[in-house]
N, C-alpha and C positions, 0 to 999 in steps of 0.2 A: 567935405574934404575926405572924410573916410570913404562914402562911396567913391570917388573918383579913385585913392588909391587901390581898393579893394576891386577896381575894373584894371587900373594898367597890371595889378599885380598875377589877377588872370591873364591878361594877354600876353604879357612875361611867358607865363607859363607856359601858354600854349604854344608860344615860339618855339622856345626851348627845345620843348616836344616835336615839335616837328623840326627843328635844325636836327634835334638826335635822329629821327627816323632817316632824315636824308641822308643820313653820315654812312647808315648800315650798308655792307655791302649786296647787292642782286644775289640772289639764286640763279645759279647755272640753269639758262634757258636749256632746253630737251631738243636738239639736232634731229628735226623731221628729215626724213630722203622715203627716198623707193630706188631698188637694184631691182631693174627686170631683164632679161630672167635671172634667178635668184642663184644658179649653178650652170654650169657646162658639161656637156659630155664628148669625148673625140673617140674616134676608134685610133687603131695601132699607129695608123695611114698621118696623123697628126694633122692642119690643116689650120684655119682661121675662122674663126668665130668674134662675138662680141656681146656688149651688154650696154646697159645706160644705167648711167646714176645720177637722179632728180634730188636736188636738194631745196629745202624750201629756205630762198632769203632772207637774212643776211646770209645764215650758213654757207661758207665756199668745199669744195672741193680740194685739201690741200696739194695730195699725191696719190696716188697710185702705186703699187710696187708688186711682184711676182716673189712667191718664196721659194720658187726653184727656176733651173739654169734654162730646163727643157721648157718652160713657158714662159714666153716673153708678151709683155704688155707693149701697148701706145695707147695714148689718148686724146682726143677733138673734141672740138664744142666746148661750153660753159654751161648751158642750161638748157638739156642735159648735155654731161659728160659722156662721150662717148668711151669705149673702152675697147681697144681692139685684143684680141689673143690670140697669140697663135703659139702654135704646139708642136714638136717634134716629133719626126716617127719614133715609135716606141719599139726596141728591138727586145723587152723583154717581159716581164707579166705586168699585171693591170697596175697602176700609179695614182696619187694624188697628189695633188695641192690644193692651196689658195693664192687668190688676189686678196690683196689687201687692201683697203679704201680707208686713206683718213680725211678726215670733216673735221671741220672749225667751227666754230661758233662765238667770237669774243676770245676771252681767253678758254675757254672750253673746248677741249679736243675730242674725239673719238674714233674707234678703227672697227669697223666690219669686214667679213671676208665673204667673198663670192668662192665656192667650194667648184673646182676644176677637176674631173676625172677622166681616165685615160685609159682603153679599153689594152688590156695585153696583146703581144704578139702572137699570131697563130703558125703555128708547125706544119704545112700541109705535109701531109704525107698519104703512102697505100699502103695498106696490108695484102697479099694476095697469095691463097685465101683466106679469108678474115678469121677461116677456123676448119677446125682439122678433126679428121673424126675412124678412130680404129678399131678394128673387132678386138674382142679378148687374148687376142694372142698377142699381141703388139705391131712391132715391125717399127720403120721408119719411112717417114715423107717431110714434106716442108711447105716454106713459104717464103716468099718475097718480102721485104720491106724496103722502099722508096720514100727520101723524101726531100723535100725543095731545097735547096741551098740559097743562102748560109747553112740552115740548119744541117745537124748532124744526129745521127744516134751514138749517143754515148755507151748503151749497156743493154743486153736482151738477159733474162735467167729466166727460170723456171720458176714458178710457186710451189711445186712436188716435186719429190725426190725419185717418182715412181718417172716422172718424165724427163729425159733430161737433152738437152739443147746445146749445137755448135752451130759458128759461124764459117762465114766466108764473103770474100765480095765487099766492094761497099758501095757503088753504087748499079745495080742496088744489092743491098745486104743480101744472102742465100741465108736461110734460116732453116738447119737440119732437127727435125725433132723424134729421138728413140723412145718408145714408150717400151715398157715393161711387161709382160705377161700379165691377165690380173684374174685372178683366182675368185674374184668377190664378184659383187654385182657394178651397175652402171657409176662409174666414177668420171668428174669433170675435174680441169684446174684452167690455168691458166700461164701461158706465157708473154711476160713483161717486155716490153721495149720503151725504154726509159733516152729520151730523146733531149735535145737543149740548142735553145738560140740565143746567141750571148748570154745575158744572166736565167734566163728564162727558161724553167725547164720543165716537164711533163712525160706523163708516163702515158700508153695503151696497153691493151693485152690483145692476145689472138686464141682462142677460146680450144679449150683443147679436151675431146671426148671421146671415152672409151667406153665400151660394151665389156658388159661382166659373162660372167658361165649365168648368168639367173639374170631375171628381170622379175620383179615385185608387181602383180597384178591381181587386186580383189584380193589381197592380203596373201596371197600362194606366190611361192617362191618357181619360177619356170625356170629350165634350162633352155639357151639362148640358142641351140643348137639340136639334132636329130640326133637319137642313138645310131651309131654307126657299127665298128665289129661290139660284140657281146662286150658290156664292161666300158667303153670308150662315145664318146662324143666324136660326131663328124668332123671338120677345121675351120666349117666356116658355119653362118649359119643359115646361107644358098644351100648347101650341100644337103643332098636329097639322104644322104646315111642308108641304111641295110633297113628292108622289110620282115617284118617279123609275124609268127602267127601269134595267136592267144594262147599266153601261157605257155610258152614255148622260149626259149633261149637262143634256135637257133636264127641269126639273119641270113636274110636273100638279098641278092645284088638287086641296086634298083632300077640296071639296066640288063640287058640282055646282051652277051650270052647271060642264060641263069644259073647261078652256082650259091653254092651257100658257105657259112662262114667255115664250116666242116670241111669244106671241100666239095659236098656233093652234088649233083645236077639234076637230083630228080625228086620234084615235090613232094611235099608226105602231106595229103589229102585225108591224112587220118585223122578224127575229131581230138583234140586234144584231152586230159582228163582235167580233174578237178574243179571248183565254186566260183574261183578266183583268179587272177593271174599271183601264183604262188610265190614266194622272194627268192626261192630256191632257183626258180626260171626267171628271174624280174631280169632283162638286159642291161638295166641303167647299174651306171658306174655306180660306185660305194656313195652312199652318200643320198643316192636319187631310187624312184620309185616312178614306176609307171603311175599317173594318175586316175583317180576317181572319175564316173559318172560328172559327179557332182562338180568336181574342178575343172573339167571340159565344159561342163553347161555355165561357169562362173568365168570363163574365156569366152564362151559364146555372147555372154552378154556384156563384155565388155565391146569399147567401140571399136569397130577393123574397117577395112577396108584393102580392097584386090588391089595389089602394086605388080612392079615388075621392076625386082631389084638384081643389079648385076646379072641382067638379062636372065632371070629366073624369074618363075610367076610365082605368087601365092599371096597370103594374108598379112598383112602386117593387123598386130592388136594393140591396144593402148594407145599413148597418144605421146608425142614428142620424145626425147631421150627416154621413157618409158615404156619402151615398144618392142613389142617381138614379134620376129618376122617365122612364118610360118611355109617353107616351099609347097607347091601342088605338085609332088612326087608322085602322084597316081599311087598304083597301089598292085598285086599280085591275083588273079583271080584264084577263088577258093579251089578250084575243082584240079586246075591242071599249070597253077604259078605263071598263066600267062601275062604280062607286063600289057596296063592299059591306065588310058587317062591321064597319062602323065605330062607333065605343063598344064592338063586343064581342071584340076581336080587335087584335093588335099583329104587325105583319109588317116587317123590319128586312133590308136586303140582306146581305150579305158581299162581298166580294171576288174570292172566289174561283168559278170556275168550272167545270159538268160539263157541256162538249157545250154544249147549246143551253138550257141551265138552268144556275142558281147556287145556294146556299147561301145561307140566311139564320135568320132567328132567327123561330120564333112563338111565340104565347102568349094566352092570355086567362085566364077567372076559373078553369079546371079545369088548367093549367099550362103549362109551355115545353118547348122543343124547338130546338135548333140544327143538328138533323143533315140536317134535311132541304133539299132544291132542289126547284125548281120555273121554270119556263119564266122566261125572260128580259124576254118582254114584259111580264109583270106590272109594274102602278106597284105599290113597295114605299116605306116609309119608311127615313131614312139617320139613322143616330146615326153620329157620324163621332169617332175616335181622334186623338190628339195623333200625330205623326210623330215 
């Protein structure tokens, strides 16, 4: 008798037990899918695209929905959902969104999003010319700016004070720019044109460069230009300036007739004195110095190369906005100041002196040379260094 109740009283139990387990409620099954592709991309142009969302049964698909105005969804199919999108053109910078996907599973819900992005509006426009470029004296010139409509230009300024900018025009814009004198060496900046399409808006510049009195080469400060009367720089720095001899202060014109800064018209073929080109006789304006042996041969080895600029010939040295242009002004013959070589040939003094000749620099279209001297008389031209 006891074994028999000590069996129903186990099977009791294990009822029990297992009525309790069945009572418990599931675990929220895991809602398998795949979204392929997993995101979208559209340019400005907006346009229609789509995706698919595979869900693994029972799980359904409930909805679908867009969380902005400018992307609109539909959807086909069941297994899979198809999902159409399309997109608005965009009148103004880059955008996103999402789709949003909810899934079911039971009573178990969940929401993924498919990430939609939208390439911004682009501004066509011209600049012309894209940049602008003046000697040390300044002056003024300009440019153009055009561009597609709708778009407009809102605003153009200056980034320096040293340049400064008006308008006119609007289609297309006259863009006048004054630059300033500049006393220093090679200085850039920039002018803004700050442009907008509906909300959308963006800036360019148009590249703006000036030539200083000096250019920075092999760590020597060069003036940008030829000494011209005694004391003065030429105005540009084409301009061939006044030939001078060794050590001497007077110039010679560098064309013919010949006449000199004195006034006179008749060579003085007489050897100059002294070791040096002395500061008493030095032509270069305050500040400047006829240069060294040594500073010619440290222009020699920088890189140049024969141009022809503002239909002048000569050398340019250095390389990019870092450049000086050097004219082949020929030169003065020692004995009787007669004018030769010139356009084909650049002849530059030194300082320094051998005997009854100097050092100087030559050059033309087949190369340069700084080692060599030649008589004192010679009119040579002066590119003169910073002190």
């Amino acid at each position: 008798m006891n074994q028999k109740l000590l069996k129903l009283t186990a099977f009791l139990l294990i009822l029990i037990v297992a009525l309790a387990s069945s009572c418990q409620p599931e675990e929220p099954k895991e809602i398998e899918y795949t979204i392929l592709p997993e995101s979208l991309n559209f340019d400005a142009t907006g346009g229609e695209d789509g995706f698919t969302v595979s869900v693994k049964s029972p799980a359904i698909v409930e909805s679908v929905e867009s969380l902005s105005e400018w992307c609109q969804v539909s959807t086909s199919g069941v297994a899979p959902v198809n999902v159409s999108v399309r997109i608005d053109p965009n009148t103004d910078g880059p955008r996103n969104t999402s789709v949003v996907v909810n899934m079911k599973l039971g009573e178990n819900k969940t929401s993924v999003t498919v990430q939609i992005s939208q390439d911004g509006a682009e501004i066509e426009y011209e600049i012309s010319p894209a940049s602008l470029n003046f000697d040390a004296l300044g002056g003024e010139a300009g440019f153009t700016v055009s561009v597609k409509s709708p778009a407009m230009v809102e605003s153009i300024e200056s980034l320096s004070a040293w340049c400064q900018v008006s308008t006119s025009g609007i289609f297309p814009i006259n863009v006048s720019v004054r630059i300033d004198p500049n006393t220093d060496g090679p200085r850039n900046t920039s002018v803004a044109i700050h442009m907008k399409l509906g909300e959308y808006r963006t800036s360019v510049t148009a590249q703006i460069y000036q030539e200083g009195i000096w250019v920075l080469i092999n760590d020597v400060k060069w003036a940008t230009c030829n000494v011209d009367m005694p004391g003065t720089f030429a105005a540009k720095p084409e301009d061939a300036g006044m030939f001078y001899q060794n050590n001497r202060r007077v110039g010679w014109s560098a064309t013919d007739p010949m006449i000199n800064s004195d006034g006179g018209t008749t060579w003085d073929n007489s050897y100059p004195g002294g070791d040096t080109w002395e500061k008493d006789n030095d032509p270069c304006p305050s500040g400047w110095r006829v240069p060294t042996q040594t500073e010619l041969l440290s222009l020699q080895n920088a890189n140049s190369q024969w141009v022809t600029r503002n239909d002048v010939s000569g050398r340019i040295f250095g390389s990019n906005n870092n450049s000086l242009f050097l004219p082949a002004a020929g030169c003065r013959a020692y004995d009787n100041g007669s004018c030769t070589h010139v356009g084909t040939h650049g002849y530059y003094w030194s300082s320094v002196v051998a005997g009854n000749s100097a050092y100087y620099l030559a050059f033309s279209s087949m190369g340069i040379v700084a080692k060599n001297h030649a008589p004192r008389t010679y009119g040579h031209s002066v590119r003169c260094v910073q002190e």
